[in-house]
C-alpha positions in Angstrom: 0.0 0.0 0.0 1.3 3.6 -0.9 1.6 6.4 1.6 0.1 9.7 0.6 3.2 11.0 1.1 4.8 9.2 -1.5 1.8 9.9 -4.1 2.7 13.9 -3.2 6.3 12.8 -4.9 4.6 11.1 -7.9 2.7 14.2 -8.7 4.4 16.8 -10.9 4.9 19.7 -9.3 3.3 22.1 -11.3 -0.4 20.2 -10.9 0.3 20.7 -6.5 1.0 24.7 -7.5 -2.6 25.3 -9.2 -6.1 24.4 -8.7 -8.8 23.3 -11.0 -12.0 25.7 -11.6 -15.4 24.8 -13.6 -17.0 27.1 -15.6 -19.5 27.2 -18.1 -19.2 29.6 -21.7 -21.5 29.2 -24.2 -24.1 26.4 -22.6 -20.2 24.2 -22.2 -18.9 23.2 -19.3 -14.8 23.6 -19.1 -12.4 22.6 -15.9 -10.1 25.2 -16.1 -6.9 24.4 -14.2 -4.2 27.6 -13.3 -2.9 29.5 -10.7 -5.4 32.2 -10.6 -8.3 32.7 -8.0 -11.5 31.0 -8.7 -13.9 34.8 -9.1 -10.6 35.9 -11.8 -11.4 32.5 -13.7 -15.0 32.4 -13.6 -15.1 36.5 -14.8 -12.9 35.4 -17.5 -14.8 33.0 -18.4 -18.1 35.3 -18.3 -16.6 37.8 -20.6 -15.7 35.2 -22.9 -19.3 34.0 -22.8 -20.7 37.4 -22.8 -18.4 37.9 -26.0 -19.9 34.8 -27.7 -23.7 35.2 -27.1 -23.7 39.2 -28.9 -22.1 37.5 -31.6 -24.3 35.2 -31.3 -27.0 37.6 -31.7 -26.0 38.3 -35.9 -25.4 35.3 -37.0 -28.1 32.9 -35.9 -26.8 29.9 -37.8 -23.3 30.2 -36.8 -21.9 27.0 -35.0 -20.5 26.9 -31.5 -17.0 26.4 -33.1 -17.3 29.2 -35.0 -18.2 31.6 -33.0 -15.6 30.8 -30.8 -13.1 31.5 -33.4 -14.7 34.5 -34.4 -14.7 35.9 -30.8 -11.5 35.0 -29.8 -10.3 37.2 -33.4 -12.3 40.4 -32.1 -10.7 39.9 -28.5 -7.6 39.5 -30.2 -8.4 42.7 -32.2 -9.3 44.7 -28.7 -6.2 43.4 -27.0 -4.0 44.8 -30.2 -5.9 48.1 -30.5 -5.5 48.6 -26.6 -1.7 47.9 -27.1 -1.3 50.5 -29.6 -3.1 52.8 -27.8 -0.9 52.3 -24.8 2.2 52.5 -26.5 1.4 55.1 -27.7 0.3 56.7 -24.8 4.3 56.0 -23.3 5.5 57.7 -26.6 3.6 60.9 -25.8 5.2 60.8 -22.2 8.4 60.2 -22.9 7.9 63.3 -25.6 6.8 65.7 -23.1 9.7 64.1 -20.7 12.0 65.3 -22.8 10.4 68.5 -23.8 10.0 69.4 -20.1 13.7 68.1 -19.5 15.4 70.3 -22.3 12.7 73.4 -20.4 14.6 72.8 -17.4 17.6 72.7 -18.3 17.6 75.9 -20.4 16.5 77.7 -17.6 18.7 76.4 -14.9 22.2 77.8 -14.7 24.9 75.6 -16.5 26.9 75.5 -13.3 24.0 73.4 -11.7 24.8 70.4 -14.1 28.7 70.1 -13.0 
């Protein structure tokens, strides 16, 4: 008979490190198994669903398959735009960085700087 202990061992380690989590997306039921907490999963899993049914919504005789695809394309196209945006967004500030560090330094006294 094997100790409980020794199964522990047997186990790889990276199964003992997360958890498994049910949810349900588009009338299917998925065990989803990761590190994160069960309400991060589950909202995940919600907006995915969410995603799916407004699709949904258009295209009547789409299957399930694809309108998965199709959703996970117009996440993918939110997740792209939003990256843009944000780099963007750390282009502008390292503009006005610089614009605001050349302001100071003009004013400022050269000896300040040695």
């Amino acid at each position: 008979m094997r100790s409980i202990c020794w199964n522990v061992w047997t186990i790889p380690r990276r199964w003992l490190l997360t958890k498994t989590i049910d949810v349900e997306i588009y009338g299917q039921r998925y065990s989803i198994r990761g590190e994160a907490d069960d309400v991060y999963i589950r909202r995940l899993a919600s907006f995915v669903d969410e995603h799916m049914r407004t699709l949904a919504e258009g295209m009547k005789t789409a299957t399930p398959s694809k309108l998965a695809v199709l959703t996970a394309i117009n996440l993918a196209h939110q997740f792209f735009e939003s990256e843009k945006k944000r780099t963007q967004g750390e282009a502008d500030v390292d503009r006005r960085m610089e614009t605001l560090m050349e302001s100071i330094e003009e004013q400022m006294p050269i000896s300040f700087f040695r």
